[in-house]
Structures are given as structure tokens and as C-alpha cells.
N, CA, C and O atoms as a DFTB+ gen file, in Angstrom:
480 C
 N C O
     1  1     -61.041     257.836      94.816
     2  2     -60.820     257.021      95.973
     3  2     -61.778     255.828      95.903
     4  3     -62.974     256.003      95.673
     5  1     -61.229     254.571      96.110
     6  2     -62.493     253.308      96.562
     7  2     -63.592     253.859      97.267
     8  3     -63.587     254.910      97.908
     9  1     -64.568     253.044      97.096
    10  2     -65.495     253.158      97.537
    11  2     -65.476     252.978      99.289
    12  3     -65.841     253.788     100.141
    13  1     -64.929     251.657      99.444
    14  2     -65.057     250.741     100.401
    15  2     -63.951     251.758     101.577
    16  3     -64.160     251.993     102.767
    17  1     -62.910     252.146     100.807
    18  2     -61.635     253.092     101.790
    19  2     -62.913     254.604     101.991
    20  3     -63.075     255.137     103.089
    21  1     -63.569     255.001     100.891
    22  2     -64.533     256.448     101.463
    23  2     -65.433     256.529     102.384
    24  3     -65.673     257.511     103.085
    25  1     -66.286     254.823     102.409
    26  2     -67.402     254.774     103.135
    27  2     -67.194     254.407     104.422
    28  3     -68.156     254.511     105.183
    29  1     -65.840     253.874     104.981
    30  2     -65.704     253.468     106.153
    31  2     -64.884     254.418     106.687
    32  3     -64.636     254.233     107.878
    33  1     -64.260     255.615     106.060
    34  2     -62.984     256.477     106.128
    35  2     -61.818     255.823     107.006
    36  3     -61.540     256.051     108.183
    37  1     -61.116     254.802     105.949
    38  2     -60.214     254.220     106.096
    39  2     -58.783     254.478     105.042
    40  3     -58.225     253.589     104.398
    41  1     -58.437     255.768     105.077
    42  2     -57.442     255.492     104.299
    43  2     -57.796     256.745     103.512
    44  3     -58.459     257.728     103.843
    45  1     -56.880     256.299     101.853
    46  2     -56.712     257.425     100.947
    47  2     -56.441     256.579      99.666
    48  3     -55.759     255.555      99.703
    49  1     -56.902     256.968      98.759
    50  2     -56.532     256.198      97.285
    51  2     -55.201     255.899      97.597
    52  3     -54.591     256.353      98.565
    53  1     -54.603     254.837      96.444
    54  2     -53.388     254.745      96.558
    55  2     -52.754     255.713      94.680
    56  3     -53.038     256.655      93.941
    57  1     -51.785     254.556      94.836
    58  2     -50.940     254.829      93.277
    59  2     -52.240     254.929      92.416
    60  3     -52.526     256.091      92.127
    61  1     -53.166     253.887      91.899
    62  2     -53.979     253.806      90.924
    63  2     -55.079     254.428      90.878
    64  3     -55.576     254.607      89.766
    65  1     -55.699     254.881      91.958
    66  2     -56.550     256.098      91.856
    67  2     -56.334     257.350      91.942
    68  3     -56.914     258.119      91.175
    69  1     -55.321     257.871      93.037
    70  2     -54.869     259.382      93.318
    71  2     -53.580     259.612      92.406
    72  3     -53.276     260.688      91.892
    73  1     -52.892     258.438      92.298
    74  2     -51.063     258.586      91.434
    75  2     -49.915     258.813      92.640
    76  3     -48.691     258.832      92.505
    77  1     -50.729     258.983      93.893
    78  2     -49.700     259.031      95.243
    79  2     -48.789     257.828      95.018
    80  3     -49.201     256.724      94.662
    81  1     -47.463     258.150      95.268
    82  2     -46.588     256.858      95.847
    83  2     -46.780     257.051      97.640
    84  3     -46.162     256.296      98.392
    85  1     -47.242     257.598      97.913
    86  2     -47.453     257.435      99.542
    87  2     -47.740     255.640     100.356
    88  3     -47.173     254.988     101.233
    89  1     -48.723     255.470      99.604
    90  2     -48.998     253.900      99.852
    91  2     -47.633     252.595      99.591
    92  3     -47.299     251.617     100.260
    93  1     -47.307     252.971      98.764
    94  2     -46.406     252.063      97.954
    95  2     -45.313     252.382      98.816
    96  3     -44.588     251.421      99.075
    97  1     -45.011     253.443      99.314
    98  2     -43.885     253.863     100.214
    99  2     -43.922     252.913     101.809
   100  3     -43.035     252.266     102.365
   101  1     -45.314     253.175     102.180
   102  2     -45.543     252.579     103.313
   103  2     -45.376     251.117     103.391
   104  3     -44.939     250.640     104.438
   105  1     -45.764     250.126     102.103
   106  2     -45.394     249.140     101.799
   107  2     -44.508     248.853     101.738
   108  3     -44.326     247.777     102.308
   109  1     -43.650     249.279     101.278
   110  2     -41.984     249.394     101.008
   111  2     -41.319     249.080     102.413
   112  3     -40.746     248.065     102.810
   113  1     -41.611     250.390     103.080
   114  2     -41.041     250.528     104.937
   115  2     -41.375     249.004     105.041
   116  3     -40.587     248.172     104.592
   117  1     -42.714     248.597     105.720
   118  2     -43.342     247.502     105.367
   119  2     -42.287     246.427     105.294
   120  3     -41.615     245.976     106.221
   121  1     -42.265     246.022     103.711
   122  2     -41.486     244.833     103.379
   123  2     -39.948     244.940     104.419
   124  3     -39.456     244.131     105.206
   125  1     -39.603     246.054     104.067
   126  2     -38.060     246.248     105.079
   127  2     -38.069     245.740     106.207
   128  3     -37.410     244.710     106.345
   129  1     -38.707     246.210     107.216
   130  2     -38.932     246.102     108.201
   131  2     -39.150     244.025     108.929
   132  3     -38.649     243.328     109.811
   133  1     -40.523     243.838     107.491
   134  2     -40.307     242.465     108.025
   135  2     -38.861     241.892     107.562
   136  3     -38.391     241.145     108.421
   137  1     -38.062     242.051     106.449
   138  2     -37.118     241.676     106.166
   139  2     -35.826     241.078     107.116
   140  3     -35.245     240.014     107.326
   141  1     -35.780     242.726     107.608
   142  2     -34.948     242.709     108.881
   143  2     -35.261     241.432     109.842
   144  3     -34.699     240.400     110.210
   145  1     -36.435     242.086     110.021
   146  2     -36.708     240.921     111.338
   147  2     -36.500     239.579     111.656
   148  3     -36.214     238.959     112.680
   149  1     -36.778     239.238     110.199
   150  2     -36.807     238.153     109.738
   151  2     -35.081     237.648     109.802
   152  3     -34.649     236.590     110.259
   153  1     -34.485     238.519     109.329
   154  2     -32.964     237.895     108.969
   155  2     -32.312     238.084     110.116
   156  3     -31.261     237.458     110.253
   157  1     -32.738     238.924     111.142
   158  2     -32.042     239.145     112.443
   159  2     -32.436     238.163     113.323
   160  3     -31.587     237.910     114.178
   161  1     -33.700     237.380     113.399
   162  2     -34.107     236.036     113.771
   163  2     -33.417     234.949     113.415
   164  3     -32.423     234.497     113.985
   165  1     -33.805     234.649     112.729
   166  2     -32.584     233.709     111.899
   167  2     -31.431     233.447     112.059
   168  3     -31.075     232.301     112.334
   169  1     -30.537     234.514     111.913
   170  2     -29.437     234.691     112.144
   171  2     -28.791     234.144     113.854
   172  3     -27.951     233.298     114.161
   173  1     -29.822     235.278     114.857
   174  2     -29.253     235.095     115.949
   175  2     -29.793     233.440     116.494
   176  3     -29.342     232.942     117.525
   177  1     -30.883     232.685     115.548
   178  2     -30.924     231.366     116.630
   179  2     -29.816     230.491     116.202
   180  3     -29.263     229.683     116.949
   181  1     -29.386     230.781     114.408
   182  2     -28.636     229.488     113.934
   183  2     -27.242     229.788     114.652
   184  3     -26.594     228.867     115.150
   185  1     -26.806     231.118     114.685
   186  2     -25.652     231.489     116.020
   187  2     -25.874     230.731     117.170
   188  3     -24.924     230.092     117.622
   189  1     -26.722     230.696     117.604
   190  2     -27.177     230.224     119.212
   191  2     -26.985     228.821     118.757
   192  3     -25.949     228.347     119.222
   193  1     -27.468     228.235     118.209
   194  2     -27.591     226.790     117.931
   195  2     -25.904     226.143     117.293
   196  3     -25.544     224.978     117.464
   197  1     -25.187     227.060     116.666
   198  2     -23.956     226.481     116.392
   199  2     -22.803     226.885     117.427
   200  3     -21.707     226.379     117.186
   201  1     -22.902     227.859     118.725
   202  2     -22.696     227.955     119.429
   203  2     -22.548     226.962     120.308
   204  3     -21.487     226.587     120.808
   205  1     -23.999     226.388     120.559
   206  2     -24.120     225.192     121.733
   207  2     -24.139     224.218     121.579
   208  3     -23.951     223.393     122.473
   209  1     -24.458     223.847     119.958
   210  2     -24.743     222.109     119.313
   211  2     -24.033     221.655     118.430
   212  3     -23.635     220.543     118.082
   213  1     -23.905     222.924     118.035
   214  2     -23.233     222.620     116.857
   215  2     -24.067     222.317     115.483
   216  3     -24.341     221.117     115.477
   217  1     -24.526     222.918     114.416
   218  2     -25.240     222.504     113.129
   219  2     -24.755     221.679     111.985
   220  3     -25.484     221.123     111.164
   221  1     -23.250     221.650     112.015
   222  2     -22.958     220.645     111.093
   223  2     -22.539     218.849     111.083
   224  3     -21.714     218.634     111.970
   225  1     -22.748     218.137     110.648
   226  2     -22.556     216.709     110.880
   227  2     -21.069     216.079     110.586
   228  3     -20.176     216.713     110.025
   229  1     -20.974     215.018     110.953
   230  2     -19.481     214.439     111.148
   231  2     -19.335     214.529     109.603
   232  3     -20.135     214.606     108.672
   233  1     -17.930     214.485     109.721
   234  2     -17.473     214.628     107.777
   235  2     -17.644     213.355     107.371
   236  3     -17.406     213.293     106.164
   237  1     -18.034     212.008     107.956
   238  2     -17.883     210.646     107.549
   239  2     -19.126     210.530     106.898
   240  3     -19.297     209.954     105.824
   241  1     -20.339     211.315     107.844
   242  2     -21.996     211.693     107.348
   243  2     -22.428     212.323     105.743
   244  3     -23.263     211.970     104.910
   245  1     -21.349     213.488     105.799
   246  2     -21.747     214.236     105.365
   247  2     -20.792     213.462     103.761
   248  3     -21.280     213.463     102.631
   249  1     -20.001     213.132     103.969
   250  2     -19.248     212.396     102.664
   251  2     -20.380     211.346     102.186
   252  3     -20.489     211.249     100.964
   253  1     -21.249     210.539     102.981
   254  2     -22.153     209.216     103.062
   255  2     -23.293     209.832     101.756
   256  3     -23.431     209.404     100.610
   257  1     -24.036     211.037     102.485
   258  2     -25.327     211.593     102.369
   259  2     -26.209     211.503     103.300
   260  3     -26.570     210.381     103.656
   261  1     -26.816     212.798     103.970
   262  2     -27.473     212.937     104.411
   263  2     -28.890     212.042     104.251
   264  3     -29.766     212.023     105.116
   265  1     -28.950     211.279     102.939
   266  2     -30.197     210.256     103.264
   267  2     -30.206     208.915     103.722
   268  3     -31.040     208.132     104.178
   269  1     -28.521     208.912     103.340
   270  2     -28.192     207.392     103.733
   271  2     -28.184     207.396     105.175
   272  3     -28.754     206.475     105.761
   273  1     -27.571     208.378     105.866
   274  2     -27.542     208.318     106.952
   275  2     -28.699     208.489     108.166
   276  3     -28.772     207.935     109.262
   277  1     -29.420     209.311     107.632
   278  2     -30.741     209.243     108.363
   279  2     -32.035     208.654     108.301
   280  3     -32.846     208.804     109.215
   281  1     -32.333     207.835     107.034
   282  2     -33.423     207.631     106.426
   283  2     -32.496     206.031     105.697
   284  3     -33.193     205.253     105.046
   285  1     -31.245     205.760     105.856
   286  2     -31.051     204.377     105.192
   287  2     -31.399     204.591     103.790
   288  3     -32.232     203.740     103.480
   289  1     -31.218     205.094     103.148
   290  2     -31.344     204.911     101.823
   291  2     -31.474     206.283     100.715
   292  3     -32.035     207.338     101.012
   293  1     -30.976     206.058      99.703
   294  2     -30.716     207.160      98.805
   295  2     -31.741     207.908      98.650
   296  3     -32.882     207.458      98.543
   297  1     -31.457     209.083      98.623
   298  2     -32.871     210.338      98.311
   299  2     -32.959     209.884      96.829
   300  3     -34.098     209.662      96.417
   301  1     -31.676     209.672      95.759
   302  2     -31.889     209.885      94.531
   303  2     -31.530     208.925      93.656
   304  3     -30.793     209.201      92.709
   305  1     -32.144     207.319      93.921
   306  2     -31.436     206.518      93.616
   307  2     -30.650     206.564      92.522
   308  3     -29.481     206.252      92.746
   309  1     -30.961     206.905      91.212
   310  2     -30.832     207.381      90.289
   311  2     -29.547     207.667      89.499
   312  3     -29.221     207.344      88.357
   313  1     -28.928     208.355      90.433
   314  2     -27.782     208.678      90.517
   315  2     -26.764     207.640      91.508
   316  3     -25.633     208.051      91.769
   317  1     -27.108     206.610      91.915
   318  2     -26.227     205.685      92.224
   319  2     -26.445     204.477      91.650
   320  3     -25.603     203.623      91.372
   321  1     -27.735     204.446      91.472
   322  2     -27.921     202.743      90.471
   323  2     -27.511     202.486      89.212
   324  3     -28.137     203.058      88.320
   325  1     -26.628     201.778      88.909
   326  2     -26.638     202.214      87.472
   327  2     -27.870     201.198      86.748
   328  3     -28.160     200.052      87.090
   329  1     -28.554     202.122      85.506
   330  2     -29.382     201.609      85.145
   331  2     -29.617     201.956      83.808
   332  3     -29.552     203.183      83.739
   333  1     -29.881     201.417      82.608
   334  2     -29.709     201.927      81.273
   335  2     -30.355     203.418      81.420
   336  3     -31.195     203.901      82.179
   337  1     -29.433     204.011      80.149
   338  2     -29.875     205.551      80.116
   339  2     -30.018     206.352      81.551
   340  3     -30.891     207.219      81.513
   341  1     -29.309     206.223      82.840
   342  2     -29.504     206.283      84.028
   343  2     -28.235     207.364      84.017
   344  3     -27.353     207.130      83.190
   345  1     -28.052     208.723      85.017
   346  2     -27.243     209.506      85.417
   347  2     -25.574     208.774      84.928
   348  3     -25.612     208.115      85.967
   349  1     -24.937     208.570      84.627
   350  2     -23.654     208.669      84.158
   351  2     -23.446     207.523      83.051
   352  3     -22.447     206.805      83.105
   353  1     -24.094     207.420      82.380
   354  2     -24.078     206.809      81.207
   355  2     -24.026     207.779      79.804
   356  3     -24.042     209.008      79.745
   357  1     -23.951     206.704      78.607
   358  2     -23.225     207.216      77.504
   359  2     -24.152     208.314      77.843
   360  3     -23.841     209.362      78.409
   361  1     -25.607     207.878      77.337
   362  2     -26.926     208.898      76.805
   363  2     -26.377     209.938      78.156
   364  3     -27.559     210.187      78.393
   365  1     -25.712     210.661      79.114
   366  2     -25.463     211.364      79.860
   367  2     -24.124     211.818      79.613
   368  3     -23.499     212.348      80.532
   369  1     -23.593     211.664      78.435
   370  2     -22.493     212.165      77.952
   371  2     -22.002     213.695      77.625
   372  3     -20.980     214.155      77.115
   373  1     -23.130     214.236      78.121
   374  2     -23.400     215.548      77.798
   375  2     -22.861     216.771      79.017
   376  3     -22.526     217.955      78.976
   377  1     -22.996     215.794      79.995
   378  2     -22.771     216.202      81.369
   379  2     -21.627     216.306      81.525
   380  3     -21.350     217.420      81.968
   381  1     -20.730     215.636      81.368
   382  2     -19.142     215.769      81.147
   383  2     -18.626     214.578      82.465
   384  3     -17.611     214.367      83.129
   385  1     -19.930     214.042      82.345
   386  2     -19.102     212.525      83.751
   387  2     -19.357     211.509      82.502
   388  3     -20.201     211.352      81.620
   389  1     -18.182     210.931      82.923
   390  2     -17.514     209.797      82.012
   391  2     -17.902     208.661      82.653
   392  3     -17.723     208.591      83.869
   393  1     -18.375     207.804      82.090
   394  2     -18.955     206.462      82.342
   395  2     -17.941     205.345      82.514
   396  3     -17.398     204.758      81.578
   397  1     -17.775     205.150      83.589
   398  2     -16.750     203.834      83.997
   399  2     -17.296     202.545      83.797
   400  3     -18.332     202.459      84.457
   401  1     -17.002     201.290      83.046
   402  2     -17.095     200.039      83.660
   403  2     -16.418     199.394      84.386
   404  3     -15.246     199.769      84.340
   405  1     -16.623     198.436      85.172
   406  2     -15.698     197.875      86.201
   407  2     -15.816     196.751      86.043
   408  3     -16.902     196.187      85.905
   409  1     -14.461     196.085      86.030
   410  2     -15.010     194.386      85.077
   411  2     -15.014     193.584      86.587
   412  3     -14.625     193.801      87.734
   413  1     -15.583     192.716      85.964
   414  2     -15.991     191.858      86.649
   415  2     -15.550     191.128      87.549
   416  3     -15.051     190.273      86.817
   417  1     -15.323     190.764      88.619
   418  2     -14.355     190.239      89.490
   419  2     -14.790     188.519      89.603
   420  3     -15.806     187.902      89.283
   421  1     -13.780     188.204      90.082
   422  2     -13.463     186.212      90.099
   423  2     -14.663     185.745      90.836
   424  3     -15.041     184.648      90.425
   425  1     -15.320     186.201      91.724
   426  2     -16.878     185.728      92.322
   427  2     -17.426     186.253      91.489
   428  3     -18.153     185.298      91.214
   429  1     -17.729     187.017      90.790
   430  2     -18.633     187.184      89.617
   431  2     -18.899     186.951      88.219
   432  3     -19.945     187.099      87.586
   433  1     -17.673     186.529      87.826
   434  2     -17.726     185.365      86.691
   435  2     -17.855     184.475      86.695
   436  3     -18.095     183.944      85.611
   437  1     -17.782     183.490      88.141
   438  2     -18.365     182.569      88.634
   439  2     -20.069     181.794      87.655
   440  3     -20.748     182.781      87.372
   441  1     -20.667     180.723      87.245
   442  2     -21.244     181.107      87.085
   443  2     -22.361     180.069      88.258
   444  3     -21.744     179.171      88.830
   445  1     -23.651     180.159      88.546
   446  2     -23.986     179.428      89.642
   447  2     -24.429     178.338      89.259
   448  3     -24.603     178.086      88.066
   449  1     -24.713     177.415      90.334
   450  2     -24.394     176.355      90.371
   451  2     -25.971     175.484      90.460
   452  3     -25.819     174.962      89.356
   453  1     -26.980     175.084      90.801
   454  2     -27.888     174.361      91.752
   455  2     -27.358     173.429      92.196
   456  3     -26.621     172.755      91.476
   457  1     -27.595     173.072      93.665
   458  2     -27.117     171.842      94.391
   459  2     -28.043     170.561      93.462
   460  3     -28.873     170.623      92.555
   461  1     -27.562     169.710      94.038
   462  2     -28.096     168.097      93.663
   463  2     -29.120     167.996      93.592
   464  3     -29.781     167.876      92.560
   465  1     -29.710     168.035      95.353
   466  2     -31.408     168.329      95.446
   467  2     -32.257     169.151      94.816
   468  3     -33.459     168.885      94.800
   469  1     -31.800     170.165      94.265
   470  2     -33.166     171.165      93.576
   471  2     -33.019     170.563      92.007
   472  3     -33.903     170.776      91.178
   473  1     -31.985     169.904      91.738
   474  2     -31.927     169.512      90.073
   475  2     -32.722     168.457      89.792
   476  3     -33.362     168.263      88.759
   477  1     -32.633     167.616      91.003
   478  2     -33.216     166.355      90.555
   479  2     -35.113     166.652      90.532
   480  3     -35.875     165.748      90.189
């Protein structure tokens, strides 16, 4: 038995000194117990809360992203910018998303101009 469990008479060796599973059992109950609690909490507020509020967002939101919509701007830019070697490019060919180009449209072949005043 520990020292510290003999001298205060708190207890009983466990598994590694006596070979009891007694301890390990009680632990066990233990973990269960908070388990439950835990998931029966949970459970009954997100019920309560989709009950009265409702937890999910408009489908217009939820199509957007949740960062665009709350925070203005992409959680992952990454994946929307295109940028060399960037999420859907060749070097991402591996992934099985196919890399689109999109040609160029009539304002964008455009090419610009400077007015009069900034040339001179």
C-alpha cells in the first residue's frame, strides 16, 4: 500500500500495489457516470434551444459560409483566392478538383488607359 494512502488511512492500494481491480472499477463507474451527465446536459439544452430559437441558419448563410457572414470575410482564404500552387490548381491535382480557367471578359481585356493630365 502507499505510503501517503497508510499514513492518513485513506483508502487501499490500487491495481499496482495490491493487483485489486476494485479501484479501476470505481473509476470506471466514475467516468460513466460523468459521461452520462454530460450527454444528458447537452442534449436536453441544444433540444431546448432548437425548440425555441432555433440552431440552424438561413440556407442563403449557410451556402455563403459561416465566416463570410459573420466576420465579413473568409476563414480560409486559400481556398477561394486563386493563387499559384493555391487549393485547386494543377500542383492540387491530386485532390480530384479540376482546375477551371475563366477567360477573360470584354472589361478585362480592356487595356487601361491614363487620362491626359497624369501623362503629361
Amino acid at each position: 500500500m502507499p505510503a501517503l494512502a497508510s499514513n492518513l488511512a485513506t483508502g487501499s492500494g490500487g491495481l499496482v500495489y495490491t493487483g485489486s481491480f476494485h479501484q479501476l472499477g470505481i473509476q470506471a463507474l466514475g467516468l460513466v457516470a460523468v459521461g452520462c451527465f454530460t450527454f444528458s446536459a447537452s442534449f436536453s439544452c441544444l433540444w431546448t434551444l432548437k425548440r425555441l430559437w432555433g440552431i440552424r441558419v438561413e440556407e442563403h448563410v449557410e451556402t455563403a459560409g459561416l465566416d463570410v457572414s459573420e466576420h465579413g470575410m473568409w476563414g480560409y482564404p486559400e481556398f477561394y483566392i486563386p493563387v499559384p500552387g493555391g487549393y485547386g490548381t494543377e500542383s492540387h491535382g491530386h485532390l480530384g478538383v479540376p482546375h477551371v480557367h475563366r477567360p477573360a471578359t470584354a472589361a478585362e481585356s480592356l487595356p487601361i488607359t491614363q487620362p491626359a493630365e497624369e501623362a503629361a
